[in-house]
C-alpha positions as a Markdown table, in Angstrom:
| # | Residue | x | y | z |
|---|---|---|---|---|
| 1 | Unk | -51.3 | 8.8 | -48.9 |
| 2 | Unk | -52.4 | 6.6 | -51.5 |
| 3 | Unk | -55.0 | 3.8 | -51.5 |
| 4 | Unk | -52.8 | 0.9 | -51.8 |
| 5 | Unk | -52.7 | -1.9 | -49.2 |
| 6 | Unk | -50.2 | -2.0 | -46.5 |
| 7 | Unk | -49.7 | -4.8 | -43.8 |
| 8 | Unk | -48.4 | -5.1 | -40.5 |
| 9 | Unk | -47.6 | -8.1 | -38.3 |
| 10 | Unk | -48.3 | -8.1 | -34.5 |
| 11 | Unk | -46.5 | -11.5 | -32.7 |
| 12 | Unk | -47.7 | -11.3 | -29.1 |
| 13 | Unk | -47.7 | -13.8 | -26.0 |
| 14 | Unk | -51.0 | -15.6 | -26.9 |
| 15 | Unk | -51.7 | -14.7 | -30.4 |
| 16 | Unk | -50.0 | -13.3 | -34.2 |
| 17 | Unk | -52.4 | -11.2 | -36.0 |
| 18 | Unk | -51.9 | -10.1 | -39.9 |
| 19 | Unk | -53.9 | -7.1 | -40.7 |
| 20 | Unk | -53.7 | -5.4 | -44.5 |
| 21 | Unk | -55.8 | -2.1 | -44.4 |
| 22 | Unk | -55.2 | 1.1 | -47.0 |
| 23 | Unk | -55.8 | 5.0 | -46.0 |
| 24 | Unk | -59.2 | 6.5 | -47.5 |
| 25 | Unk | -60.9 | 9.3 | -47.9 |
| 26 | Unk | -63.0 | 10.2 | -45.2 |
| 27 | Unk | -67.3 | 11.2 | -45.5 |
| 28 | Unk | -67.2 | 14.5 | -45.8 |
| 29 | Unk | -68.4 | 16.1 | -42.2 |
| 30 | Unk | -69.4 | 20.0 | -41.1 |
| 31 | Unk | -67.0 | 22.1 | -40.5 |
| 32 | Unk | -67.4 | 24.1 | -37.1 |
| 33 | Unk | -70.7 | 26.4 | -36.6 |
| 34 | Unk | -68.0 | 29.5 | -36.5 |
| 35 | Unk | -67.2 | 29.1 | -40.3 |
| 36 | Unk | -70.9 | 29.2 | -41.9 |
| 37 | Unk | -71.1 | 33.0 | -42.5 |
| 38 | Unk | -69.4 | 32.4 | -46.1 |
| 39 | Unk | -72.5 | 31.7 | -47.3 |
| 40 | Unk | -71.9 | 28.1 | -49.1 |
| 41 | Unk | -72.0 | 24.6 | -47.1 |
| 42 | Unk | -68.8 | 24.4 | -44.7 |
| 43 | Unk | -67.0 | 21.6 | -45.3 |
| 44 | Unk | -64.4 | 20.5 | -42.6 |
| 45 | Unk | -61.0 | 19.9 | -43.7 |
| 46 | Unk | -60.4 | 16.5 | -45.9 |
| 47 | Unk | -58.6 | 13.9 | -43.8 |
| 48 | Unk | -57.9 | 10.2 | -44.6 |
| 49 | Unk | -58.4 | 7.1 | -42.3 |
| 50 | Unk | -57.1 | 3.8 | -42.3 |
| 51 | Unk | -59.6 | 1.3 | -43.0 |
| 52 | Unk | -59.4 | -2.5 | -42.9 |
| 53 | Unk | -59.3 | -4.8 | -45.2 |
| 54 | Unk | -58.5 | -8.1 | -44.3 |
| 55 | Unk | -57.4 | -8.9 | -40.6 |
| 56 | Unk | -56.3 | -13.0 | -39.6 |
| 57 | Unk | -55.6 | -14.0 | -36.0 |
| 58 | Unk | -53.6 | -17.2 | -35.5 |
| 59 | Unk | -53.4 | -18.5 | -31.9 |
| 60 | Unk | -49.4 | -19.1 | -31.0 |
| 61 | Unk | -49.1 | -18.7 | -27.2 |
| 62 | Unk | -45.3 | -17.8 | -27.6 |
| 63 | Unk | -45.9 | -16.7 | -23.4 |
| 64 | Unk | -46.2 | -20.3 | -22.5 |
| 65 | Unk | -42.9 | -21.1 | -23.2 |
| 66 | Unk | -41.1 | -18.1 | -21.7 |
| 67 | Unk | -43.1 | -18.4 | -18.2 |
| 68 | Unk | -42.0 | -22.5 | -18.2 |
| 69 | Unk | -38.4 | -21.7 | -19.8 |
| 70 | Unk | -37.4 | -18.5 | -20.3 |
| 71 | Unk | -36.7 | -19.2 | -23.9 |
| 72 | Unk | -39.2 | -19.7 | -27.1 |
| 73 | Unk | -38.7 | -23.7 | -27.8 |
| 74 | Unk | -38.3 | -25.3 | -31.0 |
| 75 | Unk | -41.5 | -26.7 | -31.3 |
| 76 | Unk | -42.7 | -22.8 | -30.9 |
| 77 | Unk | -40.6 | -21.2 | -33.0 |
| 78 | Unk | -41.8 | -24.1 | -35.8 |
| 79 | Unk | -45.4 | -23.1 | -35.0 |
| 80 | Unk | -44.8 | -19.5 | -35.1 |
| 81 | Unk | -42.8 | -20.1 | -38.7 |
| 82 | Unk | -45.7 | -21.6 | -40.3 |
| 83 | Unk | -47.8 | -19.2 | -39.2 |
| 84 | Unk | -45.6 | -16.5 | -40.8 |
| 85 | Unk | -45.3 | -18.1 | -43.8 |
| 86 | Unk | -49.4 | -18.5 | -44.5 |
| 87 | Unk | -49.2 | -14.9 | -43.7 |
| 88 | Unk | -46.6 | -14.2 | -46.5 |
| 89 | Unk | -48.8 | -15.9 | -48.7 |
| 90 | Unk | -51.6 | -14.1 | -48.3 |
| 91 | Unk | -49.4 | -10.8 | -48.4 |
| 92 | Unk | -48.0 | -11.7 | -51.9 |
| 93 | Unk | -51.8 | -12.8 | -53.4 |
| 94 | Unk | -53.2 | -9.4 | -52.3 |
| 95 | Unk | -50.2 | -7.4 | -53.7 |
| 96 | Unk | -49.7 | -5.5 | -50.5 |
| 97 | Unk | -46.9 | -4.2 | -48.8 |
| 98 | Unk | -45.5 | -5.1 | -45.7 |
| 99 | Unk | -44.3 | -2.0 | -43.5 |
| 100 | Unk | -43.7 | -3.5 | -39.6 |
| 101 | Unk | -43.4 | -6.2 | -37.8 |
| 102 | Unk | -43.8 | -5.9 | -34.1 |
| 103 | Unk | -42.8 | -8.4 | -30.9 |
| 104 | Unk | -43.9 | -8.0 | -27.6 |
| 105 | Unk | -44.1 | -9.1 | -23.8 |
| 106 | Unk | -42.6 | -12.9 | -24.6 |
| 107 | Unk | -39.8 | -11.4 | -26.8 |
| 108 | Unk | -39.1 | -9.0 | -24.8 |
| 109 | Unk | -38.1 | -11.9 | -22.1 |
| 110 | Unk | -37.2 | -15.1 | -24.3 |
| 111 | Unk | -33.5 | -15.8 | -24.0 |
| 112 | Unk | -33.3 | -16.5 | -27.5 |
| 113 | Unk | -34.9 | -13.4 | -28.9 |
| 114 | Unk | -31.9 | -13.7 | -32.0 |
| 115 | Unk | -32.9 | -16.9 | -32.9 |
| 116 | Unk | -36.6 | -16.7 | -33.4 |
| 117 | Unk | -36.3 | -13.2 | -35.1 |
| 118 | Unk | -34.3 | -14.8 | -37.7 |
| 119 | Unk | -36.6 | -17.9 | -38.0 |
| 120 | Unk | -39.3 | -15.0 | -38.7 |
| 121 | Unk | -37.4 | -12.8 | -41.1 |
| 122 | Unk | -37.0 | -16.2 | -43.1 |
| 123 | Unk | -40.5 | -17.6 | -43.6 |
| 124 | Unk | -41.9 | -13.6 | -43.5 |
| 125 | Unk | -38.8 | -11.9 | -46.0 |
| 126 | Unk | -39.5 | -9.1 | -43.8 |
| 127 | Unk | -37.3 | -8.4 | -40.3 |
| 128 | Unk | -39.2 | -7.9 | -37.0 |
| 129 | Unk | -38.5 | -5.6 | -34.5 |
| 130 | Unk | -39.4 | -6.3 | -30.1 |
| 131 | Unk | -40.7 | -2.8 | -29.0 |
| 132 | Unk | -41.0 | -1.4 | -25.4 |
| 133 | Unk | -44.1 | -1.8 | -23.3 |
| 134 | Unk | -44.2 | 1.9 | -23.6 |
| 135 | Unk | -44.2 | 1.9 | -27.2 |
| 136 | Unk | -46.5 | -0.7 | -27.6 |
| 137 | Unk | -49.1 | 1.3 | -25.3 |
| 138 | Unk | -48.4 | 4.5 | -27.5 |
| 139 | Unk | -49.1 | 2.5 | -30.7 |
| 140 | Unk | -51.9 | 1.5 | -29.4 |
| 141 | Unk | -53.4 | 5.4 | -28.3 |
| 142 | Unk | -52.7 | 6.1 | -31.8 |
| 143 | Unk | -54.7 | 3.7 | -33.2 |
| 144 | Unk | -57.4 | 4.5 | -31.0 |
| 145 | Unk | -57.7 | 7.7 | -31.2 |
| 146 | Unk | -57.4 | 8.3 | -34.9 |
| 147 | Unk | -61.0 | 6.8 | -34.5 |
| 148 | Unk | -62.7 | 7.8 | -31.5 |
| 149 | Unk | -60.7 | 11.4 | -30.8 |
| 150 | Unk | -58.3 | 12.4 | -27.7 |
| 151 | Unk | -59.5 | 12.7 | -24.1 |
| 152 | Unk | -59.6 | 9.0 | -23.8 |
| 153 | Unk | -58.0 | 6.4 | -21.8 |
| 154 | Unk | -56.5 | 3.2 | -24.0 |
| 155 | Unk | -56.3 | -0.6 | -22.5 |
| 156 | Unk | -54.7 | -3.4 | -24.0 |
| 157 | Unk | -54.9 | -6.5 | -22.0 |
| 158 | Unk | -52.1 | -9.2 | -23.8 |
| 159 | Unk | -51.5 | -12.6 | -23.3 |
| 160 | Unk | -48.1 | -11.5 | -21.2 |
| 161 | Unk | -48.7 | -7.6 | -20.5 |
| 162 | Unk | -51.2 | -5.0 | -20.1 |
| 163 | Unk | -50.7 | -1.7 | -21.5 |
| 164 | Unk | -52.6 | 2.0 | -20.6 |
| 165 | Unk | -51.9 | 5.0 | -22.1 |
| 166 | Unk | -53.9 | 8.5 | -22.0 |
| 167 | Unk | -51.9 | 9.7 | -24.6 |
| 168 | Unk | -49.2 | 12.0 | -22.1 |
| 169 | Unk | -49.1 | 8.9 | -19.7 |
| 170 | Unk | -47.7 | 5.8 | -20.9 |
| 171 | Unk | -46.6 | 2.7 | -19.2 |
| 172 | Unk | -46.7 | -1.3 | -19.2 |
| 173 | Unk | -47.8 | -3.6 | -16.4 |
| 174 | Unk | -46.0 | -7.4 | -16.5 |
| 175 | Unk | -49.4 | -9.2 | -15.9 |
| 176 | Unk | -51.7 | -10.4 | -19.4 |
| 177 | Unk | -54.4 | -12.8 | -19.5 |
| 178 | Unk | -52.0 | -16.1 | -20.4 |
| 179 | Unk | -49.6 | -15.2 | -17.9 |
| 180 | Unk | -52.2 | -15.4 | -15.0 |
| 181 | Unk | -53.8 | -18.3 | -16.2 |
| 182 | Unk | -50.5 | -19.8 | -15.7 |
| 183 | Unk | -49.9 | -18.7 | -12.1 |
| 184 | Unk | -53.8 | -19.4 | -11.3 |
| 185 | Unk | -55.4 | -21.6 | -13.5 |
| 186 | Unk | -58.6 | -20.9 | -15.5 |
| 187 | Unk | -60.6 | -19.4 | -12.7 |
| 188 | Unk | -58.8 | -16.9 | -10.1 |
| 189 | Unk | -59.8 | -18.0 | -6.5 |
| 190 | Unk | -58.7 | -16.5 | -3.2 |
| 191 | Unk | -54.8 | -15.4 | -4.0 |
| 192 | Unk | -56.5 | -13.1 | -6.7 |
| 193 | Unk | -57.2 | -10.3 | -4.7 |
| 194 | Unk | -53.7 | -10.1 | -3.1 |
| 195 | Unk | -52.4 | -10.6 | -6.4 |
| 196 | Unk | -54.2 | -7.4 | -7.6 |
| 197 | Unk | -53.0 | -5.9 | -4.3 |
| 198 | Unk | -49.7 | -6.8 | -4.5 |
| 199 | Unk | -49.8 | -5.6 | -8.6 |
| 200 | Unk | -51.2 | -1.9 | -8.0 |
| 201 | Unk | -48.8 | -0.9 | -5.0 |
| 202 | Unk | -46.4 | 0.4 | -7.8 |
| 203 | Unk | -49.0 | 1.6 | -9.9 |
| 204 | Unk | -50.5 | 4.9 | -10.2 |
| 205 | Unk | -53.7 | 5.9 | -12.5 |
| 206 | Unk | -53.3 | 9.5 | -11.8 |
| 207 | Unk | -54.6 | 11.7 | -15.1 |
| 208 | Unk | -56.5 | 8.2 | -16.2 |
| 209 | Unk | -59.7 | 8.3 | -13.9 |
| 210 | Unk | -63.1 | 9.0 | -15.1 |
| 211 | Unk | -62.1 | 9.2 | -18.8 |
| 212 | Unk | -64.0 | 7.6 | -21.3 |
| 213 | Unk | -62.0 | 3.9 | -21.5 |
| 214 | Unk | -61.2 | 1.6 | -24.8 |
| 215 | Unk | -60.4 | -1.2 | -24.5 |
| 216 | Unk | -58.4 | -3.3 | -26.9 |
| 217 | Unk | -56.9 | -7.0 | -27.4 |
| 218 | Unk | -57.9 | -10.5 | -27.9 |
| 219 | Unk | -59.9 | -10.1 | -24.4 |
| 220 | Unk | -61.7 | -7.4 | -25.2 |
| 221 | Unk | -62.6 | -8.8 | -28.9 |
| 222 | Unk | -63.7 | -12.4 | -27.2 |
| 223 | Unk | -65.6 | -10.5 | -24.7 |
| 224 | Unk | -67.2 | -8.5 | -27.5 |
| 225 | Unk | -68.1 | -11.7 | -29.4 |
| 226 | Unk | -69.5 | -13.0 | -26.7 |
| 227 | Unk | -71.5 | -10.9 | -25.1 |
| 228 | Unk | -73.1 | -9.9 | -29.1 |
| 229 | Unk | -73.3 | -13.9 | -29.5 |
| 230 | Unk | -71.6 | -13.0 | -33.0 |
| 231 | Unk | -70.0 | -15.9 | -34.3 |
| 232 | Unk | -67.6 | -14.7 | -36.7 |
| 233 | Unk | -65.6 | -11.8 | -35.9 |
| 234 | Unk | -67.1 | -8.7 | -37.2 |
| 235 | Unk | -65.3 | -5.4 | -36.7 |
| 236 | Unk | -67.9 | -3.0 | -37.5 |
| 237 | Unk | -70.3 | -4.5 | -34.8 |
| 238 | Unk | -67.4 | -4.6 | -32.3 |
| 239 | Unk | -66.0 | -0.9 | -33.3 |
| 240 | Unk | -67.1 | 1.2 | -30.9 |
| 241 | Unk | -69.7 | -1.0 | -28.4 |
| 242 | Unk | -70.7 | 0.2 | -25.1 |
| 243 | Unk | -70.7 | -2.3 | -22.4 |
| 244 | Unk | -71.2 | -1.2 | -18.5 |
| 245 | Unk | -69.2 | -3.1 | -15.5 |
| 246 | Unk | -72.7 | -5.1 | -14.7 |
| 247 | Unk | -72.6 | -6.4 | -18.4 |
| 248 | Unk | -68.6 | -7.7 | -17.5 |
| 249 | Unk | -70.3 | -9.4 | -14.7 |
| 250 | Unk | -72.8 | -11.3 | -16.7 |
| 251 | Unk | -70.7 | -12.9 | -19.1 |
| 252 | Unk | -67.9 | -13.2 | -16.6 |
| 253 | Unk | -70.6 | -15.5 | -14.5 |
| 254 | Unk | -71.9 | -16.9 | -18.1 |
| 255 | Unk | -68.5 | -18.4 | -18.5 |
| 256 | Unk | -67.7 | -19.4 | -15.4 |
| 257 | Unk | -70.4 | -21.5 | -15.5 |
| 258 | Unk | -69.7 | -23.5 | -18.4 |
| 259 | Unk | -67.9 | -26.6 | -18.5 |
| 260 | Unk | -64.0 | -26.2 | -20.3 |
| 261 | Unk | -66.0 | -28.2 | -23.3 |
| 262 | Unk | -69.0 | -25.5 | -23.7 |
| 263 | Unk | -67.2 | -22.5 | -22.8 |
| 264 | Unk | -64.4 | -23.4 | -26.1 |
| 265 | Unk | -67.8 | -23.7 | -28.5 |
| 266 | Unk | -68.8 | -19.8 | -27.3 |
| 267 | Unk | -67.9 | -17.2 | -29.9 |
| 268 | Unk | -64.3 | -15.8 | -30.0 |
| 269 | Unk | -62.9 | -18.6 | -27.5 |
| 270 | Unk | -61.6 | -21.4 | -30.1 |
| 271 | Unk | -58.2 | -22.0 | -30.6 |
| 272 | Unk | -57.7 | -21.7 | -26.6 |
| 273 | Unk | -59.1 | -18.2 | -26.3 |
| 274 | Unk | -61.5 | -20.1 | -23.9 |
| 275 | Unk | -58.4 | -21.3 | -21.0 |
| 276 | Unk | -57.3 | -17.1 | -20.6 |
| 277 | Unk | -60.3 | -15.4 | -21.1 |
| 278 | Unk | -62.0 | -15.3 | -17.7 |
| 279 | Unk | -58.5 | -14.4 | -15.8 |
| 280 | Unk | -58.7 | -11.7 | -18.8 |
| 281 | Unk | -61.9 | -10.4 | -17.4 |
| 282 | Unk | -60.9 | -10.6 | -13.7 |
| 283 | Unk | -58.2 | -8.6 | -14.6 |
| 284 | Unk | -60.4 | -6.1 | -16.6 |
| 285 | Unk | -62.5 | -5.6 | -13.7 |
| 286 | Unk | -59.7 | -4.7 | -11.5 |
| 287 | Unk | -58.1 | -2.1 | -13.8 |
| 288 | Unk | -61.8 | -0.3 | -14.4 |
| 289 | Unk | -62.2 | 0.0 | -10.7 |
| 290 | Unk | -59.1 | 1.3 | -10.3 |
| 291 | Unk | -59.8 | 4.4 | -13.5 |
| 292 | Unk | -63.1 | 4.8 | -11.6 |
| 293 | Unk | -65.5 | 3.9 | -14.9 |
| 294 | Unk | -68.9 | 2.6 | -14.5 |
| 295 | Unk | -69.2 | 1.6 | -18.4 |
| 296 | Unk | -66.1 | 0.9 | -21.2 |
| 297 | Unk | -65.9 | 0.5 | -25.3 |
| 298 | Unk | -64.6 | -2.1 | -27.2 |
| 299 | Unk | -62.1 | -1.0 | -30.2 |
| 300 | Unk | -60.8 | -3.7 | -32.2 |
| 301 | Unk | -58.0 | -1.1 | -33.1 |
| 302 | Unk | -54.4 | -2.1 | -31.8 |
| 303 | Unk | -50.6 | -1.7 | -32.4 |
| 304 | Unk | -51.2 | -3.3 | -35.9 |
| 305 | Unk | -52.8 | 0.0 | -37.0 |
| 306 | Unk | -51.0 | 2.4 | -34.9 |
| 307 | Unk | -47.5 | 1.1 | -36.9 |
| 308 | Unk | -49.3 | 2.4 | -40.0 |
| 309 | Unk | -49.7 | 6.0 | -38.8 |
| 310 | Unk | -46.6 | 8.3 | -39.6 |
| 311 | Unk | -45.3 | 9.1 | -36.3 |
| 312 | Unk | -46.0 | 11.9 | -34.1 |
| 313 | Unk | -44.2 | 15.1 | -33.5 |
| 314 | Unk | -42.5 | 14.7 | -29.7 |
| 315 | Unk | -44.2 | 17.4 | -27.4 |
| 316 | Unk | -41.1 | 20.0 | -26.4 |
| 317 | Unk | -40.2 | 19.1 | -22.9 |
| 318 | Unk | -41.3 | 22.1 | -20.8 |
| 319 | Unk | -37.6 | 24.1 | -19.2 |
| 320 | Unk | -37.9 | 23.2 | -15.2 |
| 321 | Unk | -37.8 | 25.8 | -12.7 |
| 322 | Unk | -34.3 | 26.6 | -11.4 |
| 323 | Unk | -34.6 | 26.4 | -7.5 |
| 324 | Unk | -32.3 | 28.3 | -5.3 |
| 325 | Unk | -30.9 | 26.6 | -2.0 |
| 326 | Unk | -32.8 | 28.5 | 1.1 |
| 327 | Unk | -28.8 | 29.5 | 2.2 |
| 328 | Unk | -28.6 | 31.0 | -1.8 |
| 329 | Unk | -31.6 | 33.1 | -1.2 |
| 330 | Unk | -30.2 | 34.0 | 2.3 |
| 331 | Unk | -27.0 | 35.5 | 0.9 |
| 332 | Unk | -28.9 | 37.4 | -2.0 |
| 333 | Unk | -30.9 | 39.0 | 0.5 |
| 334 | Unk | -27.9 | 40.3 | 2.7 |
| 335 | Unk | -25.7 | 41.2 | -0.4 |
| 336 | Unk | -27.8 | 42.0 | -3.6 |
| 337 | Unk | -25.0 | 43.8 | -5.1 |
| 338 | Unk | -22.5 | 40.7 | -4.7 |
| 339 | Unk | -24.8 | 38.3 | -5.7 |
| 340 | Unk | -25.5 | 40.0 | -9.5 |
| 341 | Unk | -22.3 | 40.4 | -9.6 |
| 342 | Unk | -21.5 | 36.8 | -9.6 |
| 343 | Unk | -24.4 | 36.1 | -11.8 |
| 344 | Unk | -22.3 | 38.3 | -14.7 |
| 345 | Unk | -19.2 | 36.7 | -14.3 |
| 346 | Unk | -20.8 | 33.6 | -14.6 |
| 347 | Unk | -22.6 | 34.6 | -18.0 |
């Protein structure tokens, strides 16, 4: 892989995010403690990683539309086609090459998915695609874990859907940060916990428990901003930061606290970041009781960078074990002879 820049697109429920990033050498590391007898310095093997290089968020709230219509409106899709076209812009000054343009939750329910994607391929020259909840939480693993290794567990709390993945497990729950502050308002009261209730009956978390967790998305970057009291977004801060479920709590009740006016002048909550972000946190706390995790990271990683990884070889599906009817086994039993018999005529 070369060093040249490549963009992606990522048009959610709440937000569109342009990020152009190129693949780079990575600092050379120690190769395992099994390889020094050679006598010279063991180098591990050279690998390359996608680093960053210019990443712009642009607040749309495409969900708002679909959960009071069904449908993106014209006003939206005018929103969402300047937004594409600064993006263009910028693609063209920097010389870098667009590779994928990804849709999620709201396109994935808008009524007039046809119609926007052609407003988009129009002001962007470049045709998007609406991908699968499933896809979009495989994406997102990828990304992930090209960074921080396997063995992990991968959250990414939308505007319209949340997405975990554990890398053999992937799946999509209907519930994101804009889409409850639609159905409850800025603050969850009673109805939340039979909400949650009601959400996890279908749900099961079994492989995801006790794994280190990551979690990713504008909630997770706001909450980052926040709790650092970084005023400009700053991924190398963000990368990686350890947070425990007490430290949710406090700026969870920080929040709360504030007044709609104060909590929209906190970092990372312009732009109306500040109306989802404590259902976002709510629902953060649910889902890390539920993968039993006392602490979580923050990755500012997401499907953006996982469209820029050449995909994965499909694991081979393991062959099932033939089961033989109790009456099959019966028979076999009484007439061995018969039974291989009929097992060569069938070959």
């Amino acid at each position: 892989m070369s060093n040249k820049l490549l963009a992606t697109v990522d048009i959610g429920s709440m937000s569109c995010i342009m990020l152009i990033a190129a693949f780079e050498d990575a600092p050379a590391t120690p190769a395992p403690a099994e390889n020094a007898d050679s006598g010279t310095a063991p180098v591990a093997e050279p690998r390359q990683i996608l680093v960053p290089k210019l990443q712009k968020v642009k607040i749309c709230k495409l969900g708002e539309d679909i959960y009071e219509h069904g449908r993106i409106s014209e006003k939206k899709i005018e929103e969402l086609v300047a937004i594409m076209t600064s993006f263009r812009m910028d693609l063209h000054a920097l010389g870098a090459d667009i590779q994928a343009v990804a849709m999620t939750e709201a396109m994935r329910r808008a009524e007039n998915q046809e119609e926007v994607i052609d407003a988009v391929e129009k002001a962007l020259w470049f045709r998007p695609r609406i991908i699968t909840g499933e896809e979009e939480g495989k994406l997102t693993y990828r990304s992930v874990k090209e960074w921080h290794g396997e063995g992990i567990v991968t959250i990414d709390i939308g505007g319209g859907s949340t997405e975990l993945s554990n890398g053999e497990t992937t799946f999509s729950i209907p519930v994101g940060a804009l889409k409850m502050f639609k159905a409850m308002g800025p603050i969850p009261g009673p109805e939340y916990k039979k909400f949650v209730k009601e959400t996890f009956k279908e749900v099961s978390f079994k492989g995801m428990t006790k794994k280190p967790v990551y979690l990713i998305g504008g909630t997770g970057t706001a909450l980052a901003m926040v709790y650092l009291d970084k005023p400009k977004f700053d991924y190398k801060a963000i990368e990686g930061l350890e947070m425990s479920i007490n430290d949710l709590d406090a700026v969870t009740t920080r929040i709360s606290n504030l007044s709609k006016e104060l909590r929209a002048m906190l970092p990372g909550l312009e732009n109306g970041r500040s109306d989802v972000i404590i259902c976002g946190l709510f629902w953060l706390k649910s889902l890390l009781e539920k993968l039993r995790v006392e602490k979580f990271f923050i990755s500012t990683a997401g499907i953006r960078f996982g469209l820029l990884y050449p995909p994965e070889p499909e694991p081979e599906a393991k062959p099932k074990a033939k089961k033989t009817p109790p009456w099959m086994k019966k028979k076999e039993e009484e007439n061995p002879s018969t039974s291989a018999a009929e097992g060569a005529e069938g070959a």
